[in-house]
C-alpha positions as a Markdown table, in Angstrom:
| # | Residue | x | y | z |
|---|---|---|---|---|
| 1 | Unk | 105.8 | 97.5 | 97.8 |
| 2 | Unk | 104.7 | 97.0 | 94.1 |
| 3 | Unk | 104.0 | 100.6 | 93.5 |
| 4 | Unk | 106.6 | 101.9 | 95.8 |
| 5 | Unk | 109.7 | 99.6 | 96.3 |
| 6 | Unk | 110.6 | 98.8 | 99.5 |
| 7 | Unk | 114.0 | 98.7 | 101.5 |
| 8 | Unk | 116.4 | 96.4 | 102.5 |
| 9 | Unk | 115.3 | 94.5 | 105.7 |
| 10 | Unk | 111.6 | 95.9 | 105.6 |
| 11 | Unk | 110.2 | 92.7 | 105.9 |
| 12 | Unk | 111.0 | 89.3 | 105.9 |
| 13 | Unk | 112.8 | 88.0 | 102.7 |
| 14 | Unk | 113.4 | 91.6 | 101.8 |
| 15 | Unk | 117.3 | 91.0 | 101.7 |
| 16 | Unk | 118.1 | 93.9 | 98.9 |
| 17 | Unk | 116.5 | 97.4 | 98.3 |
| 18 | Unk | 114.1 | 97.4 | 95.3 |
| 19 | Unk | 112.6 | 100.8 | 93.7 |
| 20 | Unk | 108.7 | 100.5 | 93.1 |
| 21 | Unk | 106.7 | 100.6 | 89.9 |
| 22 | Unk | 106.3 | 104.4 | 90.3 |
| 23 | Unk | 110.3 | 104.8 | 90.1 |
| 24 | Unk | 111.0 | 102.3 | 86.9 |
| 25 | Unk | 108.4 | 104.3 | 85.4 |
| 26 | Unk | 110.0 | 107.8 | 86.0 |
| 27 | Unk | 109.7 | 110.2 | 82.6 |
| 28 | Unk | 107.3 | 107.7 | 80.9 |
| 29 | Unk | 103.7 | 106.2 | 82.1 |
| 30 | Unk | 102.5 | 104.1 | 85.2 |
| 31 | Unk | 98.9 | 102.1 | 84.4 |
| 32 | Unk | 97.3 | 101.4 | 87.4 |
| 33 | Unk | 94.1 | 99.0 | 86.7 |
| 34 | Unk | 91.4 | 98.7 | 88.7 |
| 35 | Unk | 92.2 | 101.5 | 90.9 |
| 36 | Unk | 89.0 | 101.8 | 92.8 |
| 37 | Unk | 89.8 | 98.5 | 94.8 |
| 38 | Unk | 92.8 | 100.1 | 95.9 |
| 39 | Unk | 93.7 | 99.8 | 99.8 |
| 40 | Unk | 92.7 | 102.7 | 102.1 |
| 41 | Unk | 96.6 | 103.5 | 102.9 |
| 42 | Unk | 97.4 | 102.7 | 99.8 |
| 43 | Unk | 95.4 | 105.9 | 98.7 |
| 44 | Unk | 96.9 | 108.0 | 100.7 |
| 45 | Unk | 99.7 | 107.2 | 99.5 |
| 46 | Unk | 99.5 | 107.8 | 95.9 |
| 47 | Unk | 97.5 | 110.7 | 96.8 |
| 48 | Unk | 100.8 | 112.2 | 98.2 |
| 49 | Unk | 102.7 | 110.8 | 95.4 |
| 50 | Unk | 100.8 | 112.5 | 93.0 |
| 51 | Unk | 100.3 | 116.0 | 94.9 |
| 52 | Unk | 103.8 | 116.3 | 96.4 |
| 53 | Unk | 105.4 | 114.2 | 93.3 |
| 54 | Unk | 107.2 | 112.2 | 96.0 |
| 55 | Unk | 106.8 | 108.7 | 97.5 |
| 56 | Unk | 108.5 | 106.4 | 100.3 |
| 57 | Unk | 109.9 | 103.1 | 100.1 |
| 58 | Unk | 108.1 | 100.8 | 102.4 |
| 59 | Unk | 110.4 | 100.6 | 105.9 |
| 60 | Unk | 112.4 | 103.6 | 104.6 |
| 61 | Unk | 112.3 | 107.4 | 105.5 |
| 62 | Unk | 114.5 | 109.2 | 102.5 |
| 63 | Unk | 111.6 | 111.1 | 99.6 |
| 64 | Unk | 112.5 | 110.2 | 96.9 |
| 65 | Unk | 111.5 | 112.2 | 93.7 |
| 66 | Unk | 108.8 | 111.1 | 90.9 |
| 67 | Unk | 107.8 | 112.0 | 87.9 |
| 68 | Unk | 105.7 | 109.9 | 85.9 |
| 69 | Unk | 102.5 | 110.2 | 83.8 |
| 70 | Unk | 99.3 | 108.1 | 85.9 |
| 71 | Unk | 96.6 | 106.2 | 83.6 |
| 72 | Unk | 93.9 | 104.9 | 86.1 |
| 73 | Unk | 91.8 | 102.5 | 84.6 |
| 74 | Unk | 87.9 | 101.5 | 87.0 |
| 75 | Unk | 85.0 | 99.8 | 86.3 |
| 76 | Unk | 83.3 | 100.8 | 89.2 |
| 77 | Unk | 82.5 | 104.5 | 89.4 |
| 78 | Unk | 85.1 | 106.3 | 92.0 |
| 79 | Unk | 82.6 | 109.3 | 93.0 |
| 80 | Unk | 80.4 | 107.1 | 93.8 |
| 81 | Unk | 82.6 | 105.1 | 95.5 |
| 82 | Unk | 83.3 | 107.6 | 97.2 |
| 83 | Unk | 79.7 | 108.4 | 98.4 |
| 84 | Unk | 80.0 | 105.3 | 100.3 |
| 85 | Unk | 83.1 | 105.7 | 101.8 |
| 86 | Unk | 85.3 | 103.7 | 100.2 |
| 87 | Unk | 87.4 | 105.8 | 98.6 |
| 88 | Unk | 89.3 | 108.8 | 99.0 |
| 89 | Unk | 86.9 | 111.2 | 97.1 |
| 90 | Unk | 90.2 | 114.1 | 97.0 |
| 91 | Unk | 92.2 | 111.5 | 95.3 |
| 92 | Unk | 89.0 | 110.7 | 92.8 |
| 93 | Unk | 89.4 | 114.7 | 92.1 |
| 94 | Unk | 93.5 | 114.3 | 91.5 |
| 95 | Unk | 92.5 | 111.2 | 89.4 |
| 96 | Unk | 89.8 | 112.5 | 87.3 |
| 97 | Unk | 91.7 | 115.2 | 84.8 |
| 98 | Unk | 90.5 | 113.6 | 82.0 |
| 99 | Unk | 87.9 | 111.0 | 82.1 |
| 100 | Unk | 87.9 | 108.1 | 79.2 |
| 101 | Unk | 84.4 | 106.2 | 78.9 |
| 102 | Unk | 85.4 | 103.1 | 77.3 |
| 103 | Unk | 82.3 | 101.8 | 76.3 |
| 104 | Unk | 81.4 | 98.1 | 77.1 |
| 105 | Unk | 82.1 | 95.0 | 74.8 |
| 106 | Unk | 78.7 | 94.1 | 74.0 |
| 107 | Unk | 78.1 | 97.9 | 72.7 |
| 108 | Unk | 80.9 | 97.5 | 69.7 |
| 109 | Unk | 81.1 | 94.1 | 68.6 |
| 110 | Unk | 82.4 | 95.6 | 65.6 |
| 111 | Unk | 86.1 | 95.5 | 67.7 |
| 112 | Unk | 86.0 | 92.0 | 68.2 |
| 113 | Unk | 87.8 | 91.0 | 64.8 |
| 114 | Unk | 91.0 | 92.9 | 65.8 |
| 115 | Unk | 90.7 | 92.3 | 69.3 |
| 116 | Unk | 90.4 | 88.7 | 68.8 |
| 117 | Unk | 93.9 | 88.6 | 66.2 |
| 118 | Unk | 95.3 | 90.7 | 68.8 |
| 119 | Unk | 94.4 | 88.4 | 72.0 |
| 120 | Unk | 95.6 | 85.1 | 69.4 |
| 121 | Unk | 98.7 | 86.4 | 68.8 |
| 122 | Unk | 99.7 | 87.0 | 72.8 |
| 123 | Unk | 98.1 | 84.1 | 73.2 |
| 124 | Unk | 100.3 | 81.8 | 71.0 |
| 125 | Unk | 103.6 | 84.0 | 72.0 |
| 126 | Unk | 102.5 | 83.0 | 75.5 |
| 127 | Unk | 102.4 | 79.0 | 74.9 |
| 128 | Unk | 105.0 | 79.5 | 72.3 |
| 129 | Unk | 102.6 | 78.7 | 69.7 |
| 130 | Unk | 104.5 | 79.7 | 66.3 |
| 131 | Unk | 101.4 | 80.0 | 64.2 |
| 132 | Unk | 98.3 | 81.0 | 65.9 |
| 133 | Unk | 95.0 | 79.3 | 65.2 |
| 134 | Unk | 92.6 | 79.9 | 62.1 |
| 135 | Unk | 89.3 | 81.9 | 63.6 |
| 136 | Unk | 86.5 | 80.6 | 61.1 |
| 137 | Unk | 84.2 | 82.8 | 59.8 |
| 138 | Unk | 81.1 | 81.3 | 61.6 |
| 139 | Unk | 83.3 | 81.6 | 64.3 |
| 140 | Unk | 84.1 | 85.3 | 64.6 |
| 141 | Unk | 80.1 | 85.3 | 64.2 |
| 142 | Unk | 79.3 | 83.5 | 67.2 |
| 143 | Unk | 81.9 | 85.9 | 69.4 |
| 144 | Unk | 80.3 | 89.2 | 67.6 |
| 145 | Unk | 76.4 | 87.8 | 69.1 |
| 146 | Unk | 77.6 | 87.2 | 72.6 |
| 147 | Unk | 77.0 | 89.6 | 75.2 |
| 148 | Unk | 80.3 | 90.1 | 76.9 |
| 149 | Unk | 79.6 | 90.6 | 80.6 |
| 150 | Unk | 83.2 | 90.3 | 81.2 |
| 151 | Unk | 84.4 | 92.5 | 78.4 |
| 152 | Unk | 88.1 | 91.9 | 77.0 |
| 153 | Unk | 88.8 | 89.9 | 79.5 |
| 154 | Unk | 86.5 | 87.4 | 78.8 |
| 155 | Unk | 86.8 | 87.3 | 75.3 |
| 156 | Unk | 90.9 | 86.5 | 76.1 |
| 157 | Unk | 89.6 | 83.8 | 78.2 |
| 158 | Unk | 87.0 | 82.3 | 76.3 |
| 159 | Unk | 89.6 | 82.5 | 73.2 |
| 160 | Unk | 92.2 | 80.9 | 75.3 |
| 161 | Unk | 90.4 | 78.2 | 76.1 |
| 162 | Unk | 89.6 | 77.4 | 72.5 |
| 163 | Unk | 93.0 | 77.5 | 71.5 |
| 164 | Unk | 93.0 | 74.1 | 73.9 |
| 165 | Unk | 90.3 | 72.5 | 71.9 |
| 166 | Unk | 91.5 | 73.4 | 68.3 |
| 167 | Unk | 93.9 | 70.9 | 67.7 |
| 168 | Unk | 93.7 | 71.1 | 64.0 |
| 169 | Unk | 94.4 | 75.1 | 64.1 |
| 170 | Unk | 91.4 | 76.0 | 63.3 |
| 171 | Unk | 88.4 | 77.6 | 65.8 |
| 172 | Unk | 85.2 | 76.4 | 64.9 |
| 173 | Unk | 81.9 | 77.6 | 67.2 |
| 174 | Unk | 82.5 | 74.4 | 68.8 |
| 175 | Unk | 85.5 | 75.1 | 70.5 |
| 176 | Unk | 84.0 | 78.3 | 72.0 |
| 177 | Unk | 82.7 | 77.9 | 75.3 |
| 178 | Unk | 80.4 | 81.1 | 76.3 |
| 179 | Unk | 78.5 | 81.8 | 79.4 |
| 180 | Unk | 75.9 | 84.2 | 80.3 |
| 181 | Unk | 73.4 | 85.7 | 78.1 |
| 182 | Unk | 73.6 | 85.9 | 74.1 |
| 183 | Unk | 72.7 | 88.7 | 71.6 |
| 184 | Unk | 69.9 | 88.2 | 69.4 |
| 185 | Unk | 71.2 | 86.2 | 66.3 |
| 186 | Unk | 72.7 | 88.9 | 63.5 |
| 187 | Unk | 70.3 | 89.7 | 60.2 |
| 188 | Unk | 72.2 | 87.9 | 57.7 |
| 189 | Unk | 74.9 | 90.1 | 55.8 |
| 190 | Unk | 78.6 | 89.6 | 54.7 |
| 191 | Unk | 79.3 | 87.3 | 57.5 |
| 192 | Unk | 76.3 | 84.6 | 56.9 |
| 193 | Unk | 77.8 | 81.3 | 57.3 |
| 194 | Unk | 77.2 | 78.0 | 55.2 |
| 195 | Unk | 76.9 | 74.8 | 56.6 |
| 196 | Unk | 80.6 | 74.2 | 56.0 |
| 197 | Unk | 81.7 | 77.5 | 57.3 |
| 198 | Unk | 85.1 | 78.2 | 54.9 |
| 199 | Unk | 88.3 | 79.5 | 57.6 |
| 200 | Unk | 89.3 | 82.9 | 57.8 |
| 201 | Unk | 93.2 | 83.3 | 58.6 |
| 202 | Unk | 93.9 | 86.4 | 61.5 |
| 203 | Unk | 95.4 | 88.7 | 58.2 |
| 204 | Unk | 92.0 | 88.4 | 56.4 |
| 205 | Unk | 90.1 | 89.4 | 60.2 |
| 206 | Unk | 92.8 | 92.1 | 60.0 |
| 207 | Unk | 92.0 | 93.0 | 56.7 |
| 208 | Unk | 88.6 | 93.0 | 56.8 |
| 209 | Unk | 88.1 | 95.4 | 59.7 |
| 210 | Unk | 90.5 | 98.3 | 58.5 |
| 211 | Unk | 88.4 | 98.0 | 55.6 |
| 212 | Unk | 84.9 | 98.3 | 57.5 |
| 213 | Unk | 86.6 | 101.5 | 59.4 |
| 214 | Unk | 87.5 | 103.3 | 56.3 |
| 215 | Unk | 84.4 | 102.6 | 55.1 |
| 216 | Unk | 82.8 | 104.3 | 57.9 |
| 217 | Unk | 85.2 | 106.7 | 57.9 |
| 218 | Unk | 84.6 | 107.5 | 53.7 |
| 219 | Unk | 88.6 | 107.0 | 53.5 |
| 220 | Unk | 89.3 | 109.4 | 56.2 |
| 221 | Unk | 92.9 | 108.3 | 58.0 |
| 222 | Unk | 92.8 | 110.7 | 60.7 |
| 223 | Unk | 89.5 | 109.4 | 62.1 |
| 224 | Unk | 90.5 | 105.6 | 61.1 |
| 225 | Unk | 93.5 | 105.9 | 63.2 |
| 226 | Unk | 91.3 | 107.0 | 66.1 |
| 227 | Unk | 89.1 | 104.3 | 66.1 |
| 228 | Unk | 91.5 | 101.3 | 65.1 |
| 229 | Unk | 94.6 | 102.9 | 67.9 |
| 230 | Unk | 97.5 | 102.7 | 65.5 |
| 231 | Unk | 99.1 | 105.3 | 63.9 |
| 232 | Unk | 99.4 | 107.2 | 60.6 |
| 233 | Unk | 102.6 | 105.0 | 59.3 |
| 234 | Unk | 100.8 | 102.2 | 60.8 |
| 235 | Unk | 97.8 | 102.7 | 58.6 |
| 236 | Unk | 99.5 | 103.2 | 56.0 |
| 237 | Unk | 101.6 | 100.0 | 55.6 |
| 238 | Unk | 98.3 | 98.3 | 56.4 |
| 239 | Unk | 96.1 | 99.5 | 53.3 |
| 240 | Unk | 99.0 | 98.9 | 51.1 |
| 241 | Unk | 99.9 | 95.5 | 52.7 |
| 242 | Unk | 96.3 | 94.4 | 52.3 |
| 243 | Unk | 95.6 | 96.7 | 49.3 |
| 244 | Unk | 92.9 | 98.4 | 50.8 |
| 245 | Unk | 90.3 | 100.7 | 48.9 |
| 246 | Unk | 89.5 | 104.8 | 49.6 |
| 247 | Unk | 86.6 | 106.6 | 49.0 |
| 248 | Unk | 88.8 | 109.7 | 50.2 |
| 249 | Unk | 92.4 | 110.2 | 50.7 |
| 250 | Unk | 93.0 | 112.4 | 53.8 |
């Protein structure tokens, strides 16, 4: 009833109607995660939602009309899911108009400073937290060698936990617990750490990442937008806040 709503008296403690996710998102955009574990009916279902642009409340009969834009999100491959019999391979087709590879953690380490202010931020919102904790340099280190098997959300969780154990607001490596396997140690360069390892506060992580993109960019906005997922404006008010450096100004 998540995705579709569901109508009064269609199952026990269902005492009102309620409209589904693919209703409150009509004219804008419904992210479904993990689609591939999806139920069998389920499929069908949004299989005929997304042919016929019409769905069903669950214990009703009226069609009710939908319009919404569908980002499906997998880390399992569907076609070959499909293979097997597990999922609908028509609704793989429907799905699969333009296919995003987002490539694993572990294979661009050089997101993990903005990912980790990003995840510290929700983070403290969450535990109403008014100032998040200081990631130290050594720190951010020690997340850019690790392997990542779980991806973001692993990095949220790992980060999570060491929001417990900084008391002093301040992440050190010792309040990172990892598991699994860890990239080879990192040829020393701009993030080499002394044996006191001096904080860094999220802006400077911020900071420091816009700056590596334009670099790799050579100043070019339009590409440093792409990889960083902000905007033009957005870009913009960073490089000036942080008074950032061009090669090129395009």
């Amino acid at each position: 009833s998540e995705l579709f709503g569901h109508e009064k008296g269609a199952f026990t403690g269902a005492d009102r109607a309620k409209p589904g996710k693919f209703e409150l998102a009509a004219g804008g955009t419904l992210f479904l995660d993990e689609i591939a574990e999806l139920a069998p009916p389920l499929q069908a279902k949004l299989l005929r939602a997304l042919q016929e642009r019409q769905i069903e409340r669950v214990g009703g009969t009226r069609l009710i009309e939908v319009d919404a834009r569908i980002i499906a999100a997998s880390h399992r491959d569907l076609f070959a899911r499909a293979r097997d019999g597990r999922f609908r391979e028509d609704l793989a087709y429907r799905l699969n108009v333009i296919d995003i590879e987002l490539p694993p953690l572990r294979e661009r380490s050089e997101d993990i400073p903005l990912l980790a202010t990003a995840l510290l931020e929700r983070s403290a919102r969450q535990q109403q937290i008014e100032t998040p904790p200081v990631l130290s340099r050594a720190a951010l280190a020690h997340l850019q060698q690790h392997d990542w098997p779980g991806n973001v959300r692993e990095l949220e969780n790992v980060l999570t936990q060491a929001m417990v154990f900084a008391r002093d607001g301040r992440i050190d490596p010792e309040h990172i617990r990892l598991k699994g396997r860890t990239a080879p140690a990192a040829k020393e360069s701009a993030v080499s750490t002394p044996n006191r390892a001096q904080p860094a506060s999220l802006a400077e992580v911020e900071a420091a990442h816009i700056q590596h993109v334009l670099d790799h960019t050579d100043g070019h906005k339009g590409r440093s937008c792409e990889i960083l997922g902000i905007s033009r404006p957005a870009l913009d008010r960073k490089i000036e806040k942080y008074r950032l450096s061009l090669k090129r100004d395009r």
